[in-house]
Structures are given as C-alpha cells and as structure tokens.
C-alpha positions in Angstrom: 0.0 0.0 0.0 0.9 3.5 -0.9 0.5 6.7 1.1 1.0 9.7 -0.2 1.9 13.2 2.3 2.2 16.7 1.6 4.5 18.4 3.8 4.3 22.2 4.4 1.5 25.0 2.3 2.9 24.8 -0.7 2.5 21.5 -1.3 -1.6 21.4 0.1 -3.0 22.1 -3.5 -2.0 18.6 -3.8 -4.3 16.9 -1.2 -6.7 16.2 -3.3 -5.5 14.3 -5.8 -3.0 12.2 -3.5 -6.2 11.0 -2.2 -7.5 10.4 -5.7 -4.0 8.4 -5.7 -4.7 6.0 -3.2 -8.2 5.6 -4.1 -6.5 4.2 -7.6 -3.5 2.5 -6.3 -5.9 0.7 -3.0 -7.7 -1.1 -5.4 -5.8 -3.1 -7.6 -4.4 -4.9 -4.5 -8.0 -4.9 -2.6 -8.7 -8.2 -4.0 -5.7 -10.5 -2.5 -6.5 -8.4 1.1 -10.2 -9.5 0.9 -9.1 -13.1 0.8 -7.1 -13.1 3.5 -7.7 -10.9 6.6 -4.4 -12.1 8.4 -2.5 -10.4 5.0 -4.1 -6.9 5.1 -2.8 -6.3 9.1 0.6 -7.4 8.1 0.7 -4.7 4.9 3.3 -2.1 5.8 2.5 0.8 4.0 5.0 3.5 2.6 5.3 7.0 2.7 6.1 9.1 -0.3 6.8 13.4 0.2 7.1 14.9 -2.8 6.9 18.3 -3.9 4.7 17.2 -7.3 2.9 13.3 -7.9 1.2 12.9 -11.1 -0.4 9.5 -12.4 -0.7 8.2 -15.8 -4.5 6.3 -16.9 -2.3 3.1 -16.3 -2.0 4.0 -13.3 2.3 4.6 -13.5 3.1 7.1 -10.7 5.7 9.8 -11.0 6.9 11.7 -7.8 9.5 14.8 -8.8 11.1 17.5 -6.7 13.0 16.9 -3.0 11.7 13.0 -3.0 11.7 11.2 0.2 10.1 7.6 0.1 10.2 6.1 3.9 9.6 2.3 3.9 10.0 -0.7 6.6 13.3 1.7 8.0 14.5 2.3 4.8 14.5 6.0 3.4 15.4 6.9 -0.1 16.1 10.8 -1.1 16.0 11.1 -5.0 15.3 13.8 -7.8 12.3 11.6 -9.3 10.7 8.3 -8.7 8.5 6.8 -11.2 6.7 3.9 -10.0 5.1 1.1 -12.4 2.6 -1.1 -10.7 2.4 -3.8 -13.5 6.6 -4.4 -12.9 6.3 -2.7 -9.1 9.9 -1.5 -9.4 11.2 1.7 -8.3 13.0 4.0 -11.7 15.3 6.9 -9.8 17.0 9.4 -10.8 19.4 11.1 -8.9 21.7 11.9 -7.2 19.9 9.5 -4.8 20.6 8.2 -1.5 19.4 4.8 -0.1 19.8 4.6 3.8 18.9 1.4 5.9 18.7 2.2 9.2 18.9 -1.2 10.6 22.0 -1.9 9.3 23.5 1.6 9.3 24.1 1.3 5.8 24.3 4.2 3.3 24.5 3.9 -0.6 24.4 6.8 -2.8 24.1 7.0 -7.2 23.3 8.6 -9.9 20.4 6.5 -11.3 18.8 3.3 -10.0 16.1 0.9 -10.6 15.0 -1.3 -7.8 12.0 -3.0 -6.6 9.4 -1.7 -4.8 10.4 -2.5 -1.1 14.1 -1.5 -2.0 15.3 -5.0 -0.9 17.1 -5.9 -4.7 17.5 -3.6 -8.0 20.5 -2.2 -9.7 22.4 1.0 -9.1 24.8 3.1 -11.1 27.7 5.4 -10.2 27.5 4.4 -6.8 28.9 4.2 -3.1 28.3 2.1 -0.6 28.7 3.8 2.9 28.8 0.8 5.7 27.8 1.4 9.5 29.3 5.2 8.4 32.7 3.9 8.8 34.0 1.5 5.0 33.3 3.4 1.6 33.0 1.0 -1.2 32.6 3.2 -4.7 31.7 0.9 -7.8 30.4 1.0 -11.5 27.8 -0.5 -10.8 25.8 -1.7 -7.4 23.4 -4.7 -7.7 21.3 -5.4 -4.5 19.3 -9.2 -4.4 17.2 -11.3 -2.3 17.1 -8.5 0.5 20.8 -9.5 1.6 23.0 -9.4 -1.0 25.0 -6.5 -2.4 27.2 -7.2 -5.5 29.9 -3.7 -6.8 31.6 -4.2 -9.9 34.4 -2.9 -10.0 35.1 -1.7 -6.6 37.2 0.5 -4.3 37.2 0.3 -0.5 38.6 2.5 1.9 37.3 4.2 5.5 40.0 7.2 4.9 38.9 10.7 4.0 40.0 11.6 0.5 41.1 15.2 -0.2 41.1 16.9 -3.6 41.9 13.9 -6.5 44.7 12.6 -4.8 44.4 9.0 -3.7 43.6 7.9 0.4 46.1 6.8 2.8 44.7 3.1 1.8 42.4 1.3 -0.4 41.8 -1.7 -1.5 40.4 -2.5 -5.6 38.9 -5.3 -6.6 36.9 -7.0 -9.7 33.9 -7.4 -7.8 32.9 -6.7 -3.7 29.8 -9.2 -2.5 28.4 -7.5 0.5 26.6 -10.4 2.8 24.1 -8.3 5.3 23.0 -10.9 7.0 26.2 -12.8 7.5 27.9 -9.0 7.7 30.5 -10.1 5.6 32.5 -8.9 2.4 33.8 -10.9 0.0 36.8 -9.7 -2.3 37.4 -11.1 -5.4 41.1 -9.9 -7.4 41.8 -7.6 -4.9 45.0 -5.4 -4.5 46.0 -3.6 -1.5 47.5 0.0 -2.4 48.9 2.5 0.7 49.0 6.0 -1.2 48.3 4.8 -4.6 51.0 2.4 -4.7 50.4 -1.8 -5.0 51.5 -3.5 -2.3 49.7 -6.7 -2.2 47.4 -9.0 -4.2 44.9 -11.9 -2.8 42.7 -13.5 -5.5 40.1 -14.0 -3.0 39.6 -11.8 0.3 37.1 -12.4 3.1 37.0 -9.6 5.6 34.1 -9.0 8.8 31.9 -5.7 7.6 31.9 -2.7 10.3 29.0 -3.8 11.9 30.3 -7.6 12.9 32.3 -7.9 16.5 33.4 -11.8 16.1 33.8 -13.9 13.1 36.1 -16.8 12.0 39.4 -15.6 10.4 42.7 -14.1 10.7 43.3 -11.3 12.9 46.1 -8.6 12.3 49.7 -9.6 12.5 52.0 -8.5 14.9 55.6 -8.2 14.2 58.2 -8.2 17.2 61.9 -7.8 17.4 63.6 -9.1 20.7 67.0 -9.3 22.0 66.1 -12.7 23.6 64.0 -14.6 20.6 65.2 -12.6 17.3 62.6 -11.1 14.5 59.2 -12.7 13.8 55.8 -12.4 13.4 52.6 -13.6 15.7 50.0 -14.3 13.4 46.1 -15.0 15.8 43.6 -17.0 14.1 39.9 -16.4 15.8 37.5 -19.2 15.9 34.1 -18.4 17.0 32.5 -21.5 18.8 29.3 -20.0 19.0 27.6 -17.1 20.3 28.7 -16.7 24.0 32.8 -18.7 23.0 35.5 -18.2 21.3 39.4 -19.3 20.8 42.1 -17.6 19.5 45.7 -19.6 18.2 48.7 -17.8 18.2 51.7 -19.1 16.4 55.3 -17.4 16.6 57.8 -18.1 14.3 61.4 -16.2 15.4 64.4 -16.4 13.1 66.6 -17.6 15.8 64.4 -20.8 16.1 62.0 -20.2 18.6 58.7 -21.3 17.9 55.6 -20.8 20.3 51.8 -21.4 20.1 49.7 -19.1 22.6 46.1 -19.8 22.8 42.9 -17.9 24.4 39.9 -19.5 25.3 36.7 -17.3 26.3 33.1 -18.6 27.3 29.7 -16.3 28.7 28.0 -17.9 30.8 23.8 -16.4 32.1 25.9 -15.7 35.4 29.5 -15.4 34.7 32.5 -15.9 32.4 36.0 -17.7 31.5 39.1 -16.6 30.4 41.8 -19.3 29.9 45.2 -18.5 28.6 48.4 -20.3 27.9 51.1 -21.0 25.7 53.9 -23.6 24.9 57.2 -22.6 23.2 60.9 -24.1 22.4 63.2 -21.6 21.7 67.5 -21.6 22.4 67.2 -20.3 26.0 66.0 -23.4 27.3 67.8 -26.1 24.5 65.5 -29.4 23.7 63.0 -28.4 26.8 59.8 -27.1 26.0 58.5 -23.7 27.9 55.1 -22.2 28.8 52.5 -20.6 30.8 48.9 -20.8 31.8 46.3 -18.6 33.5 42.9 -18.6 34.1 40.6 -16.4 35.3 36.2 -16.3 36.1 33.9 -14.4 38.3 30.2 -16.1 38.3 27.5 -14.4 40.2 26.0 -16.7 42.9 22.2 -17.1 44.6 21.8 -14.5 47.4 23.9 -11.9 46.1 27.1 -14.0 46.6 30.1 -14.1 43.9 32.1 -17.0 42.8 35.9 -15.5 41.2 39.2 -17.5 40.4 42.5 -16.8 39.3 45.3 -19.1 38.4 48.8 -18.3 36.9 51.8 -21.2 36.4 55.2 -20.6 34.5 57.7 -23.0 33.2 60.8 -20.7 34.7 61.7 -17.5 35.9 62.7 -16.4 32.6 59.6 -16.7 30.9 57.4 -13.4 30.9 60.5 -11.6 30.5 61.8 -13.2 27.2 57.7 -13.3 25.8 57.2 -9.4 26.8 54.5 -10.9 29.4 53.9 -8.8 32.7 56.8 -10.1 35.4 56.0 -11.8 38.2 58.1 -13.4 40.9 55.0 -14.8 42.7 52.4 -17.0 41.4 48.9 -17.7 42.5 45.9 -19.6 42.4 42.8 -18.1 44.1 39.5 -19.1 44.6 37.0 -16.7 46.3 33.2 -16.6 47.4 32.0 -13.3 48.6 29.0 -10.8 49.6 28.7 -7.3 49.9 25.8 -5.2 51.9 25.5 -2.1 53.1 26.6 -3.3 56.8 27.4 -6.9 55.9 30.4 -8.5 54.5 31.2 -12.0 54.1 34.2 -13.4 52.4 36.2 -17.1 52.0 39.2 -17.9 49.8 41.0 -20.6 49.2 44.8 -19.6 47.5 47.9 -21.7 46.6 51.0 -19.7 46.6 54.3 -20.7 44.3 57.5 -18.4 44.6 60.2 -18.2 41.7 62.4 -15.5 44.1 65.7 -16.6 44.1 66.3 -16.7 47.6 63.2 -18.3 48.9 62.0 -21.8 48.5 58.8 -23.3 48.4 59.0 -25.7 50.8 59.4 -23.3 53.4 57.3 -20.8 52.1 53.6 -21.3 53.2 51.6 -22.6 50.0 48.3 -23.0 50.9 46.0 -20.5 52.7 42.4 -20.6 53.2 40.6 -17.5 54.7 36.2 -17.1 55.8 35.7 -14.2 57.6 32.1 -12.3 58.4 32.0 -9.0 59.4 28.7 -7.0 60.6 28.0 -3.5 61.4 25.3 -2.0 63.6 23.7 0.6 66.1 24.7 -0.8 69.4 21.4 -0.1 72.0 21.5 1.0 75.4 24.8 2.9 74.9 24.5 3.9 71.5 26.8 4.8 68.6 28.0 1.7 66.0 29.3 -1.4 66.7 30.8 -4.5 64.5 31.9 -8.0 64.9 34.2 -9.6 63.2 34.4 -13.8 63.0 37.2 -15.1 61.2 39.2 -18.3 60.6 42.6 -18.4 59.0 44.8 -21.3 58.5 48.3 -21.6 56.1 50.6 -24.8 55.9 54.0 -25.0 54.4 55.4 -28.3 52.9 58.1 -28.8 55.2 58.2 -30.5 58.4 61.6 -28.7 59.9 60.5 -27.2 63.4 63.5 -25.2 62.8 64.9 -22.1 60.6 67.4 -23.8 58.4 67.4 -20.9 55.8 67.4 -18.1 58.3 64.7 -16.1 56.5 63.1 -15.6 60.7 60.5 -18.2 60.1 60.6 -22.2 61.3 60.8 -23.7 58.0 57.7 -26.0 58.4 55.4 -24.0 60.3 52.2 -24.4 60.1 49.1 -22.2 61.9 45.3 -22.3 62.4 43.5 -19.6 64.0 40.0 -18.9 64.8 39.5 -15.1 66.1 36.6 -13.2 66.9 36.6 -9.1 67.3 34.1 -6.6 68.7 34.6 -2.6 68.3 32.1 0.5 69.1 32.4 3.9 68.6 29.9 6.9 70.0 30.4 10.4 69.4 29.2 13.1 70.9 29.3 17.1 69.6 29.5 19.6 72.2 28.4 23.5 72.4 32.0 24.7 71.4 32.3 22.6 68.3 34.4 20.0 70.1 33.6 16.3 68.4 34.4 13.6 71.7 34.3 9.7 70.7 34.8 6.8 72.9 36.1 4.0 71.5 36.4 0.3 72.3 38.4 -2.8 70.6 37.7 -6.3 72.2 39.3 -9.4 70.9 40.0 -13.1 71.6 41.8 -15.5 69.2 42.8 -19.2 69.4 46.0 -20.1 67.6 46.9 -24.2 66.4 50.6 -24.2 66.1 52.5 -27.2 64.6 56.3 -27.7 63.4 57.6 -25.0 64.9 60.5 -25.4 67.6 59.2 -22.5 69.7 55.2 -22.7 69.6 53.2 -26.0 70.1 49.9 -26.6 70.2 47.3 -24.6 71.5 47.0 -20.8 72.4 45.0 -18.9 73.8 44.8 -15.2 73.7 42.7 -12.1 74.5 43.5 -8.4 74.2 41.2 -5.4 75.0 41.8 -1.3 74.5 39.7 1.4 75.0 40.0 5.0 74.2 38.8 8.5 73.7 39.4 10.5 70.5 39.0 14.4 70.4 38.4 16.4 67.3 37.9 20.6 67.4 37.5 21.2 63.1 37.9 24.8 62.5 36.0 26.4 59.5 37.5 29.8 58.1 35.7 31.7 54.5 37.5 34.5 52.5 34.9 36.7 51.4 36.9 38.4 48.9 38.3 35.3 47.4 35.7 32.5 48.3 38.4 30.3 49.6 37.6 27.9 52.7 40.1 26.8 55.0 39.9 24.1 57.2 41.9 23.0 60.2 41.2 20.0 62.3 43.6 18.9 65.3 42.8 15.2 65.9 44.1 13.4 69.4 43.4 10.0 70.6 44.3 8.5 74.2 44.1 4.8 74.0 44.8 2.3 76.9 45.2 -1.2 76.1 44.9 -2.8 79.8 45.4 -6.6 78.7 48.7 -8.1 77.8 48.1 -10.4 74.9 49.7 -13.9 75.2 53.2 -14.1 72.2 52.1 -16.2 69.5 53.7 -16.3 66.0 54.0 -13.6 64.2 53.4 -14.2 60.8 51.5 -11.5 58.7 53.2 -8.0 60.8 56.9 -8.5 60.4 56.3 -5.3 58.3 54.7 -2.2 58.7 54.5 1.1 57.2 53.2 4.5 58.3 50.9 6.7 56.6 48.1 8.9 56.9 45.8 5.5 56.7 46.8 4.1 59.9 47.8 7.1 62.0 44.7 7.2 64.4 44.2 3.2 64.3 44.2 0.8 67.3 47.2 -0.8 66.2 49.4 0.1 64.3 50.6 -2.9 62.7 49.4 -4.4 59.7 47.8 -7.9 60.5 47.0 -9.3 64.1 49.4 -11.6 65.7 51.1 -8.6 66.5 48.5 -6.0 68.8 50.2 -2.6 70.6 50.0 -2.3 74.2 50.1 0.3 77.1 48.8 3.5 77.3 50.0 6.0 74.0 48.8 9.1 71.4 48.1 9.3 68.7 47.9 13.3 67.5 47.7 14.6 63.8 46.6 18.0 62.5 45.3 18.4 59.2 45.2 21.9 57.1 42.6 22.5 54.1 42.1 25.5 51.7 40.0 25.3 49.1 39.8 28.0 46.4 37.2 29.5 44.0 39.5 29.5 41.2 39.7 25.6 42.0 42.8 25.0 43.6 43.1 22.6 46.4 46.2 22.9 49.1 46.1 20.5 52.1 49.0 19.1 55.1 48.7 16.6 57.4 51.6 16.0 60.2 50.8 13.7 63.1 52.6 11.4 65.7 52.5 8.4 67.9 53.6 8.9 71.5 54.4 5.5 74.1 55.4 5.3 77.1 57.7 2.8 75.9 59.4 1.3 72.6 56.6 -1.0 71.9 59.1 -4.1 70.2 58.1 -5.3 66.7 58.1 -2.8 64.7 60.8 -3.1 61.8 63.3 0.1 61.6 62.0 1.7 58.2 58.6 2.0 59.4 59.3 4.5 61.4 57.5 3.1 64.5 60.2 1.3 66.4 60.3 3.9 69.4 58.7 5.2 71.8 57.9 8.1 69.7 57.5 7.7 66.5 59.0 9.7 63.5 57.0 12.7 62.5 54.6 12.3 59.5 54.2 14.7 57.1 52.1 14.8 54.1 51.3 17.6 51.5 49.0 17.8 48.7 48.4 20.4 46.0 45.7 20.5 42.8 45.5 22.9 40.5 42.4 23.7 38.3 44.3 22.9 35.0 45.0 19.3 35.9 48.1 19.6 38.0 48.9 17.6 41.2 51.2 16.8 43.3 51.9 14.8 46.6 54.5 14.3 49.4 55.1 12.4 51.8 57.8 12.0 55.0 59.0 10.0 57.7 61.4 12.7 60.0 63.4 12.1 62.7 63.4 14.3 65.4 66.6 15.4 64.3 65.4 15.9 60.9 66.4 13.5 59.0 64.4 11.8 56.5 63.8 7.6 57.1 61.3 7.3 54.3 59.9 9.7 51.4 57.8 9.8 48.9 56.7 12.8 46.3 54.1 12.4 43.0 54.0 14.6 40.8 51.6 14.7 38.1 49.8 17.0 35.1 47.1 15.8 33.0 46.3 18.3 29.6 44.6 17.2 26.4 47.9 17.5 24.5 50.2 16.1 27.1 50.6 14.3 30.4 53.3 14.0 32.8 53.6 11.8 35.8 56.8 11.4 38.4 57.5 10.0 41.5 60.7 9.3 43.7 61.1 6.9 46.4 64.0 7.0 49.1 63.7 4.7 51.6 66.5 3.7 54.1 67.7 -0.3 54.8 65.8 -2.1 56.3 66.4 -5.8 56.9 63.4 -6.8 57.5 61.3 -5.4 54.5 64.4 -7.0 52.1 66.1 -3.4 51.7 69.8 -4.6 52.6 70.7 -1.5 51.5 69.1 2.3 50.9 66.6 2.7 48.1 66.1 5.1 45.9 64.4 5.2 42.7 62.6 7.2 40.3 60.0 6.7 37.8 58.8 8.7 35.1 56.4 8.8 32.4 54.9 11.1 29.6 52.3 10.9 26.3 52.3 13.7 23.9 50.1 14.4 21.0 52.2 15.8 18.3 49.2 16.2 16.0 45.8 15.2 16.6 46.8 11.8 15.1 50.2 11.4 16.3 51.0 10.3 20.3 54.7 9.2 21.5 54.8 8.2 25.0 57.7 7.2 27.3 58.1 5.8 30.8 61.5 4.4 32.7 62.0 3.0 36.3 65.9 4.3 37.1 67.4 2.9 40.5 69.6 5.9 41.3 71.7 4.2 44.2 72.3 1.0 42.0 73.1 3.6 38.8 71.2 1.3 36.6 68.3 1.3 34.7 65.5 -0.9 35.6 63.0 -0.8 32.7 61.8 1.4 30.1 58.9 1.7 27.4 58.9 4.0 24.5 56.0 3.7 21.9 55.0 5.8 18.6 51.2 5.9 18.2 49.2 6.9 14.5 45.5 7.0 14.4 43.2 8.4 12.3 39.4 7.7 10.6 40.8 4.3 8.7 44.3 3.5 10.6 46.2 2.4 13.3 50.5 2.1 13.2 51.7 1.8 16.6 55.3 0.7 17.4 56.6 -0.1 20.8 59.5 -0.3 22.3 60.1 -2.3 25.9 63.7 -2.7 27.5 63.5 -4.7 31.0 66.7 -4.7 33.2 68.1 -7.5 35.3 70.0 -7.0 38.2 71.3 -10.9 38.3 74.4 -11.4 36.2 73.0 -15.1 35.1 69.9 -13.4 33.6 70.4 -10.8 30.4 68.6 -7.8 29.6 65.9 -8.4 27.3 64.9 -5.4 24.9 61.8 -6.2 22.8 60.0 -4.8 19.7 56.2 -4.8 18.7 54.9 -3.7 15.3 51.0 -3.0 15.2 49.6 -1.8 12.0 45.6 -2.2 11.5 43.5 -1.0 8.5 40.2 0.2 10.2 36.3 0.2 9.0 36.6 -3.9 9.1 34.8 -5.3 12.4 33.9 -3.5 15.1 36.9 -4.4 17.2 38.5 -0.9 17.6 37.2 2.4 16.8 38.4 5.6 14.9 40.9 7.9 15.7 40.4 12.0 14.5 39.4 12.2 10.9 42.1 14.1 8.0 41.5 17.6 7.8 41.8 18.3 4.2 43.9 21.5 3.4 42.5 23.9 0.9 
C-alpha cells in the first residue's frame, strides 16, 4: 500500500489528488487483502513526500522534486521516482541516497532501478557507505534477495580523500559481494595500495563488515623484534564456537628458532564468564625443553547476592614473561573466592595456593596454601548507642616442610604451620559539644585461638585475648575568604588509647612489616595484620590543614605522631614506628584547576632526617601528560632493603598532532646507577588506521639473567569489524 503526504503550504493544493492516488493504487491490491484478513494487518504501507505526484491512466506514478520515500526503516532521497505497478519496481533518478537504518548502511548513485520495497535492484555510479565507517565506490551496485549487495568494479577504503589525490589506503577489486546478513565482504582480485602504490594482491579476500564484532578468520599480525628470541611475526587465528565462545591460536615463528603457540579461550555464561590462557614454546634459552605458561581467570554471580571469582597463573621458569614481553612476576597464585557485599554486611572465603620463583626463597618453606572465611557485621549498638561490629574469622596456612626449625634463616621455622580462629568486637559513640568540640569513645575487644604445629618454639594450643579502649577528640575549625571565596579548614585530631590486657606471644606471621601513613595514624594498632596488637597506654595526634579556592585549587597538610610510654618491640626500623615516639609524619597535597597535582610524603626524625619519602608529581592536559614519582627509603632488613633505596619513575604521552602520540616511561634505581626498565612507543590514528610501534627494555639486576629489549609492530587497516574504533578524521587542506 501506498500513502502519499504533503508536507508544508505549498504542497496542500496537492491533497486532493494524493487521495485520488490512493483511491486508484488501494484497489488493484484490494482483491488479494479480501481473501485473507491475516494479509491486510501485516501490509506495511509507505510514505512518499514529494513536492509534485502525477499518475498516468495506467496507473504509473511519477513523484518529482525533494523526493523522500520512507519504507519498513528504509529511506530513499531522490530527484524523481517513477513507479510502475504492473513491474512494481522503483526508476530513480538522482543523485539519490538509499539509507537502511537497521543496518547503518548508506548507498548513494546517480540512477537506479529497484523493486518496490528496496530490498534488490540495480544502481549506477555508486557508493556504498557501511555502518558510516568503509566506503566501497563501484560501477555498478546490484542489491538481491534483501541481503546481497554485489559492486563491480570496486574501491574500499574508511580514509577521508582530499582533492583527487588517492587515500592513505584502499583496496580495488573485480567485484565486492556485501553479505548483510552474515555481515561479511567478500573480495574477489583484490589489490591492496597505501598512497596509490600496489603492495599486495589476494585473488580471494574475506573480511568481517563494520558492523560484525566476532567472526572466524585471521586477525592482524603483529611483528616483534627481541633481544632474547630474534625477529618474527605472531600471526592470531579467531575461531568463533558459538555465540557466547570463542578461541584464538597464536603461532610465533622467530628467526633464531623459537617457535611458540599461545592460545585464548573465552566462554559467557547467564551468570559469569572464562578466560583461559596459555602457551607452549621451544626456543634456544631453554635447548630441547619445552616452555610455557597458563592462567585462568572467572567471576560467576552466585544465589543470594554472593560471587564465585578464580585466578590461576603457572610458568615453566623465571625467565619466561621476560623473554615473551608478558607482565613479570616473581609470585604465582591460584585463588579461589566466594564473597558478599551489603551495606553493613560482608562476608568473604578464599582458598589460594602460593608458588615463589624469588631466588632466595624456596617453596618448601614458604607457606603454600591459605584458606581465609571471615564475616563482618555493622550495627547501632542499644543501650549505649553509637555503631558497633563484629568480626568472625578463621585463617589457616601450611608449608610443605616439616623442619620445626629455621634452616634458611629467613626468621620463620621452616615447616610451620598455623590455624587460627579469632573473633573481634569494636564500638564507637560520638558526641558534639556546644563549642564545636567532636568527643568519641572507642572500644576494641578481641580473643583468638592459635593451632601451632612444626615450629621449635610454639606447640599446640593458644589462647589469647586483648582489649583497648580510648577517647578520641576532634575541634575542626572552618575559616571563608569573602573576597576570594576560599575555605580553610583546620582539624587537630588526638586519641588516648589504653590497652589494659597483655596479649599472650604467638607467632607472628603476617606484621613483620609495617609502614606509616596517613591511613593508619589514628588506628588501634598500628601494625598491619593481628598476631602482632600494641599495648600500654600511648597518642596518637595529627593535625590536618585545608584550603579550598574559588579558582579551584586545592592545598592540604597533614603531620601527626605516635607517642608510648615505651618502645613497643616489633616494629621493623623503616617503618618509622620502632620507638617510643615515633617519626613525624608529614604529608602535603596540591591541585590545580588545569590538571596539576602533586603529593609528598615523609618520615622525619626528630633530628630531621628523613627515614622514608615519597613525592608524586603529576599533570594531565589534552595535548600532554606527565607523571613522576621518587622513592627513598632507608635499609631495612626486614622489609628485604639490605641496603638504601632510591628510585625514580617517570612517564609522559604527547600528541604531536591530533593523530600522532609518543609516550615514554622508565623505572631508574639511582643508588644501583642502573636502569630498571623502560617503554617508549609511537602511536598513529586516524578515521581508517592504526601504526603503533613499541619499544620495551626490562633490566636485570642478576648477572645469570640478560637484559631483554623487545620490539612490537602494530599496523591495523580500520572500517573492518567492530573491534577498535576511529581515531580524529584528516583535515583536508584547501
């Protein structure tokens, strides 16, 4: 059916006979409606603006003038349509432009004739615009059976073209079969040219339209250069497996023999997904052995709001990620977790398998399997009001040895193995007085019971309980600057806290280390797991210093302390906690309204010197960014640091055009003089391409292990799957 509209006064004089129209055109399909009722509500009628319609005696319509023709989401734009009944095909003539809003795609000509619903017909002069990204110009454009688009001959290409000169990239073929349905185009005799110039030839070319995310096929190639495995190429092949998997094979081929396979399997599950990798190799560093990795990861989401996540990494030898460009790690873990989270509930268990490739630690005295359920509850505590929360939790590690005793002299029994069940209550009420003041009374109750086995100094069972209690005190000062609109804040913060009870010794296994920061200044203890607690009575005083701007500029300090009445034992020496008074901390933090931060902080001495610092510096622009930060840190035997640390790291991006971005980063150890790593890359992007070269250069400080400088070509034509999207478009120069 056929429905004519005038749009606007100065097409109204033609009212009357578009209704004349449809009383013609309605009949001559009234018969086949009347013998099916079903038939006549599925007719989907079109709509035809025009600025003139005329119809012959055989009833042959002719629209002319600004022609829009709107049908089942398809809209066509043409200079005149002529419409024949007895054929029902569409004559055009144009320029003309065909756009399918379901599938995004665009085609514009000079002249077509095509059937009456647009689904098949034949164009001339035209270009094929798909999901506004690939430009295929042809001859000639033939569209069949609703799916099938056949241009003869054809050029491709997503990149803008300026003047008559040629795009960046383009490929020409005989003939270009666009499959709609299957999104796919199908290439036959086609050539490859960058700037005009031939590069490549395939006799037959299969590539994913714009519009499709997965389909079987090759993927880009990647070309790498490296100092440990010589030049060559990884070359992924995707395999779909069906809507919700996938796998993707990996070969590398090096010209110094090594030859790897790396392989990616993906699955979607209604509540959760997969993500196995892995890889075998044999290459010269490891002679007639074969190499590899795996790791998987998951997260499902469980009845009752719970969540199911895993992680798993394993490694042939140390060596490994370093000579395949993979992220380093010394540690490798396997993880399973169960969790909730409410607003005053948490629950969480794990179960994880620890494997070390550290040099001088072994496994068999390293604990290797840890399991973890802990449920923690908060709520408004009656009677004496303020919150409360409980704590139940039960821990347990094992190592593989069975030595009671420290062989290695690492501070730990080499086979010990512990078990603890613990179970923690705290409160907090505070109250606001007339002057401003903010008083709190806290509380921290605790008892844990402890299974030790192998160990040469522990045995058995052990019982411990530990209490402290506390007031806190809190006077925050509020100061506006009329004339700027600034507002400063000061807040002096003090807390008395008494821990009566002294805790029976029991192993101390997670607080061998502890730092001091702004996080854990006014905490009950200040170490950072629990079989080490704080007792006797101490302070803990900070002052912290706000002013806010109107222009947008934010400067705020911190400095606070820890006063005992004795040195509380424990506490390693870089933490800056090991006496009686602890070091001052300092912290300062500035941002500026045009992206600029920067942060410091200190551990000082009372007689000034620094123990431990720490400054970030950072700016964040549209052209540019720039990031530093220095660490100095002095030995400290127990955190591995035999000797003083100092290191910087750096890092920058800049766009030198809107297409253009080189970026840099290095780690540099100034006290060893050496360099640790560095990564220098060279980005293009624009509308239809993407060249991105990498450089990454990773340092070893054992003399058994080289340094390993590697290389990674990317180069990607875009408009073909939806995988990536475009950079800034050319700007054409006139």
């Amino acid at each position: 059916m056929w429905r004519a509209v005038t749009q606007g006064a100065k097409r109204s004089r033609l009212t009357l006979a578009l209704l004349a129209l449809l009383w013609l055109v309605m009949p001559a399909q009234g018969p086949a409606l009347a013998q099916d009722a079903t038939a006549e509500e599925t007719v989907d009628p079109a709509t035809l603006v025009a600025d003139s319609i005329g119809l012959t005696a055989d009833n042959v319509l002719t629209a002319a003038g600004n022609v829009e023709l709107f049908h089942q989401g398809r809209t066509l734009q043409a200079t005149k349509v002529v419409y024949d009944p007895a054929t029902d095909r569409l004559l055009i003539e144009g320029p003309l432009r065909l756009t399918d809003e379901d599938t995004g795609t665009v085609v514009l000509g000079s002249q077509a004739d095509l059937a009456a619903d647009m689904t098949e017909g034949i164009l001339a002069s035209a270009r094929v615009i798909l999901n506004r990204q690939l430009q295929i110009t042809a001859t000639e454009v033939r569209r069949g059976q609703g799916r099938y688009t056949e241009m003869v001959p054809a050029i491709a290409s997503s990149c803008s073209i300026c003047g008559n000169g040629p795009p960046l990239w383009e490929i020409r073929a005989r003939r270009v079969i666009h499959d709609q349905q299957a999104q796919l185009l199908y290439f036959e005799g086609a050539q490859l040219r960058i700037i005009g110039v031939p590069l490549a030839y395939a006799p037959r070319l299969r590539m994913p339209d714009p519009t499709l995310d997965r389909a079987t096929g090759f993927l880009r190639p990647l070309i790498v250069t490296s100092t440990a495995l010589g030049f060559g190429i990884r070359q992924p092949y995707f395999i779909t497996l069906g809507p919700s998997r996938d796998l993707t094979l990996t070969p590398l081929v090096t010209d110094r023999g090594a030859r790897a396979l790396e392989a990616q399997y993906r699955q979607a599950f209604r509540t959760g997904n997969i993500l196995l990798q892995g890889a075998m190799a044999r290459d010269d560093a490891l002679p007639g052995a074969g190499r590899g990795y795996f790791k998987a990861d998951g997260s499902f989401s469980l009845p009752q709001g719970f969540s199911l996540t895993f992680t798993g990494l394993a490694v042939s030898d140390t060596t490994y990620f370093t000579d395949y460009a993979l992220p380093y790690q010394d540690r490798l873990r396997w993880n399973v977790a169960v969790g909730r989270s409410r607003l005053d509930e948490s629950i969480s268990g794990r179960v994880t398998r620890y494997q070390t490739l550290r040099a001088g630690e072994t496994n068999l005295t390293q604990p290797s399997i840890l399991t973890d359920v802990s449920i923690e509850r908060r709520f408004s505590l009656p009677v004496l009001g303020g919150m409360a929360g409980i704590q139940v939790q039960s821990f347990a590690f094992a190592r593989a040895s069975t030595v009671a005793a420290d062989t290695d002299n690492d501070g730990f029994p080499d086979g010990r193995d512990i078990s603890r069940l613990s179970a923690q209550f705290d409160w907090r009420r505070d109250w606001v007085l007339s002057s401003g003041v903010i008083v709190a009374a806290l509380a921290d109750v605790r008892g844990d019971v402890y299974g030790v086995q192998d160990d040469s100094l522990f045995d058995g069972r052990i019982l411990r309980g530990h209490g402290s209690g506390g007031v806190e005190l809190r006077y925050p000062l509020v100061k506006r600057e009329g004339a700027t609109g600034a507002r400063q804040v000061l807040e002096p913060v003090m807390q008395v806290l008494v821990s009566p009870t002294t805790p029976a010794t029991v192993p101390n296994e997670d607080s061998p280390i502890a730092d001091f920061d702004e996080g854990n200044l006014f905490s009950f203890s200040h170490f950072p797991g629990v079989d080490r607690l704080e007792t006797g009575p101490r302070v803990n005083m900070g002052l912290r210093w706000t002013r806010e701007a109107g222009t947008g500029w934010v400067l705020g300090t911190a400095l606070g302390r820890v006063w005992r009445e004795t040195a509380p034992g424990g506490f390693n020496t870089g933490s800056g906690l090991a006496g009686a008074e602890s070091d001052w901390l300092a912290a300062l933090r500035v941002t500026l309204p045009y992206g600029l931060t920067a942060t410091a902080r200190s551990l000082i001495a009372d007689d000034l010197r620094l123990t431990r610092g720490e400054m970030i510096f950072a700016v964040s622009r549209p052209r540019y960014d720039l990031s530093s930060t220095y660490l100095w840190a002095q030995p400290d035997a127990a955190d591995g640091r035999l000797v003083q640390t100092s290191e910087v790291l750096m890092s920058a991006g800049y766009y030198m055009t809107p297409q253009w971005r080189a970026r840099a980063s290095t780690r540099y150890d100034l006290e060893g003089e050496r360099e640790v790593s560095t990564d220098l890359g060279l980005t293009f992007r624009n509308e239809c391409l993407l060249f991105d070269v990498s450089l990454s250069r990773r340092s070893n400080a054992s003399t058994t292990v080289a340094d390993v400088t590697t290389v990674v070509v990317d180069l990607d034509f875009l408009g073909f799957g939806g995988a990536r999207g475009a950079g800034p478009a050319r700007v054409c120069r006139r």
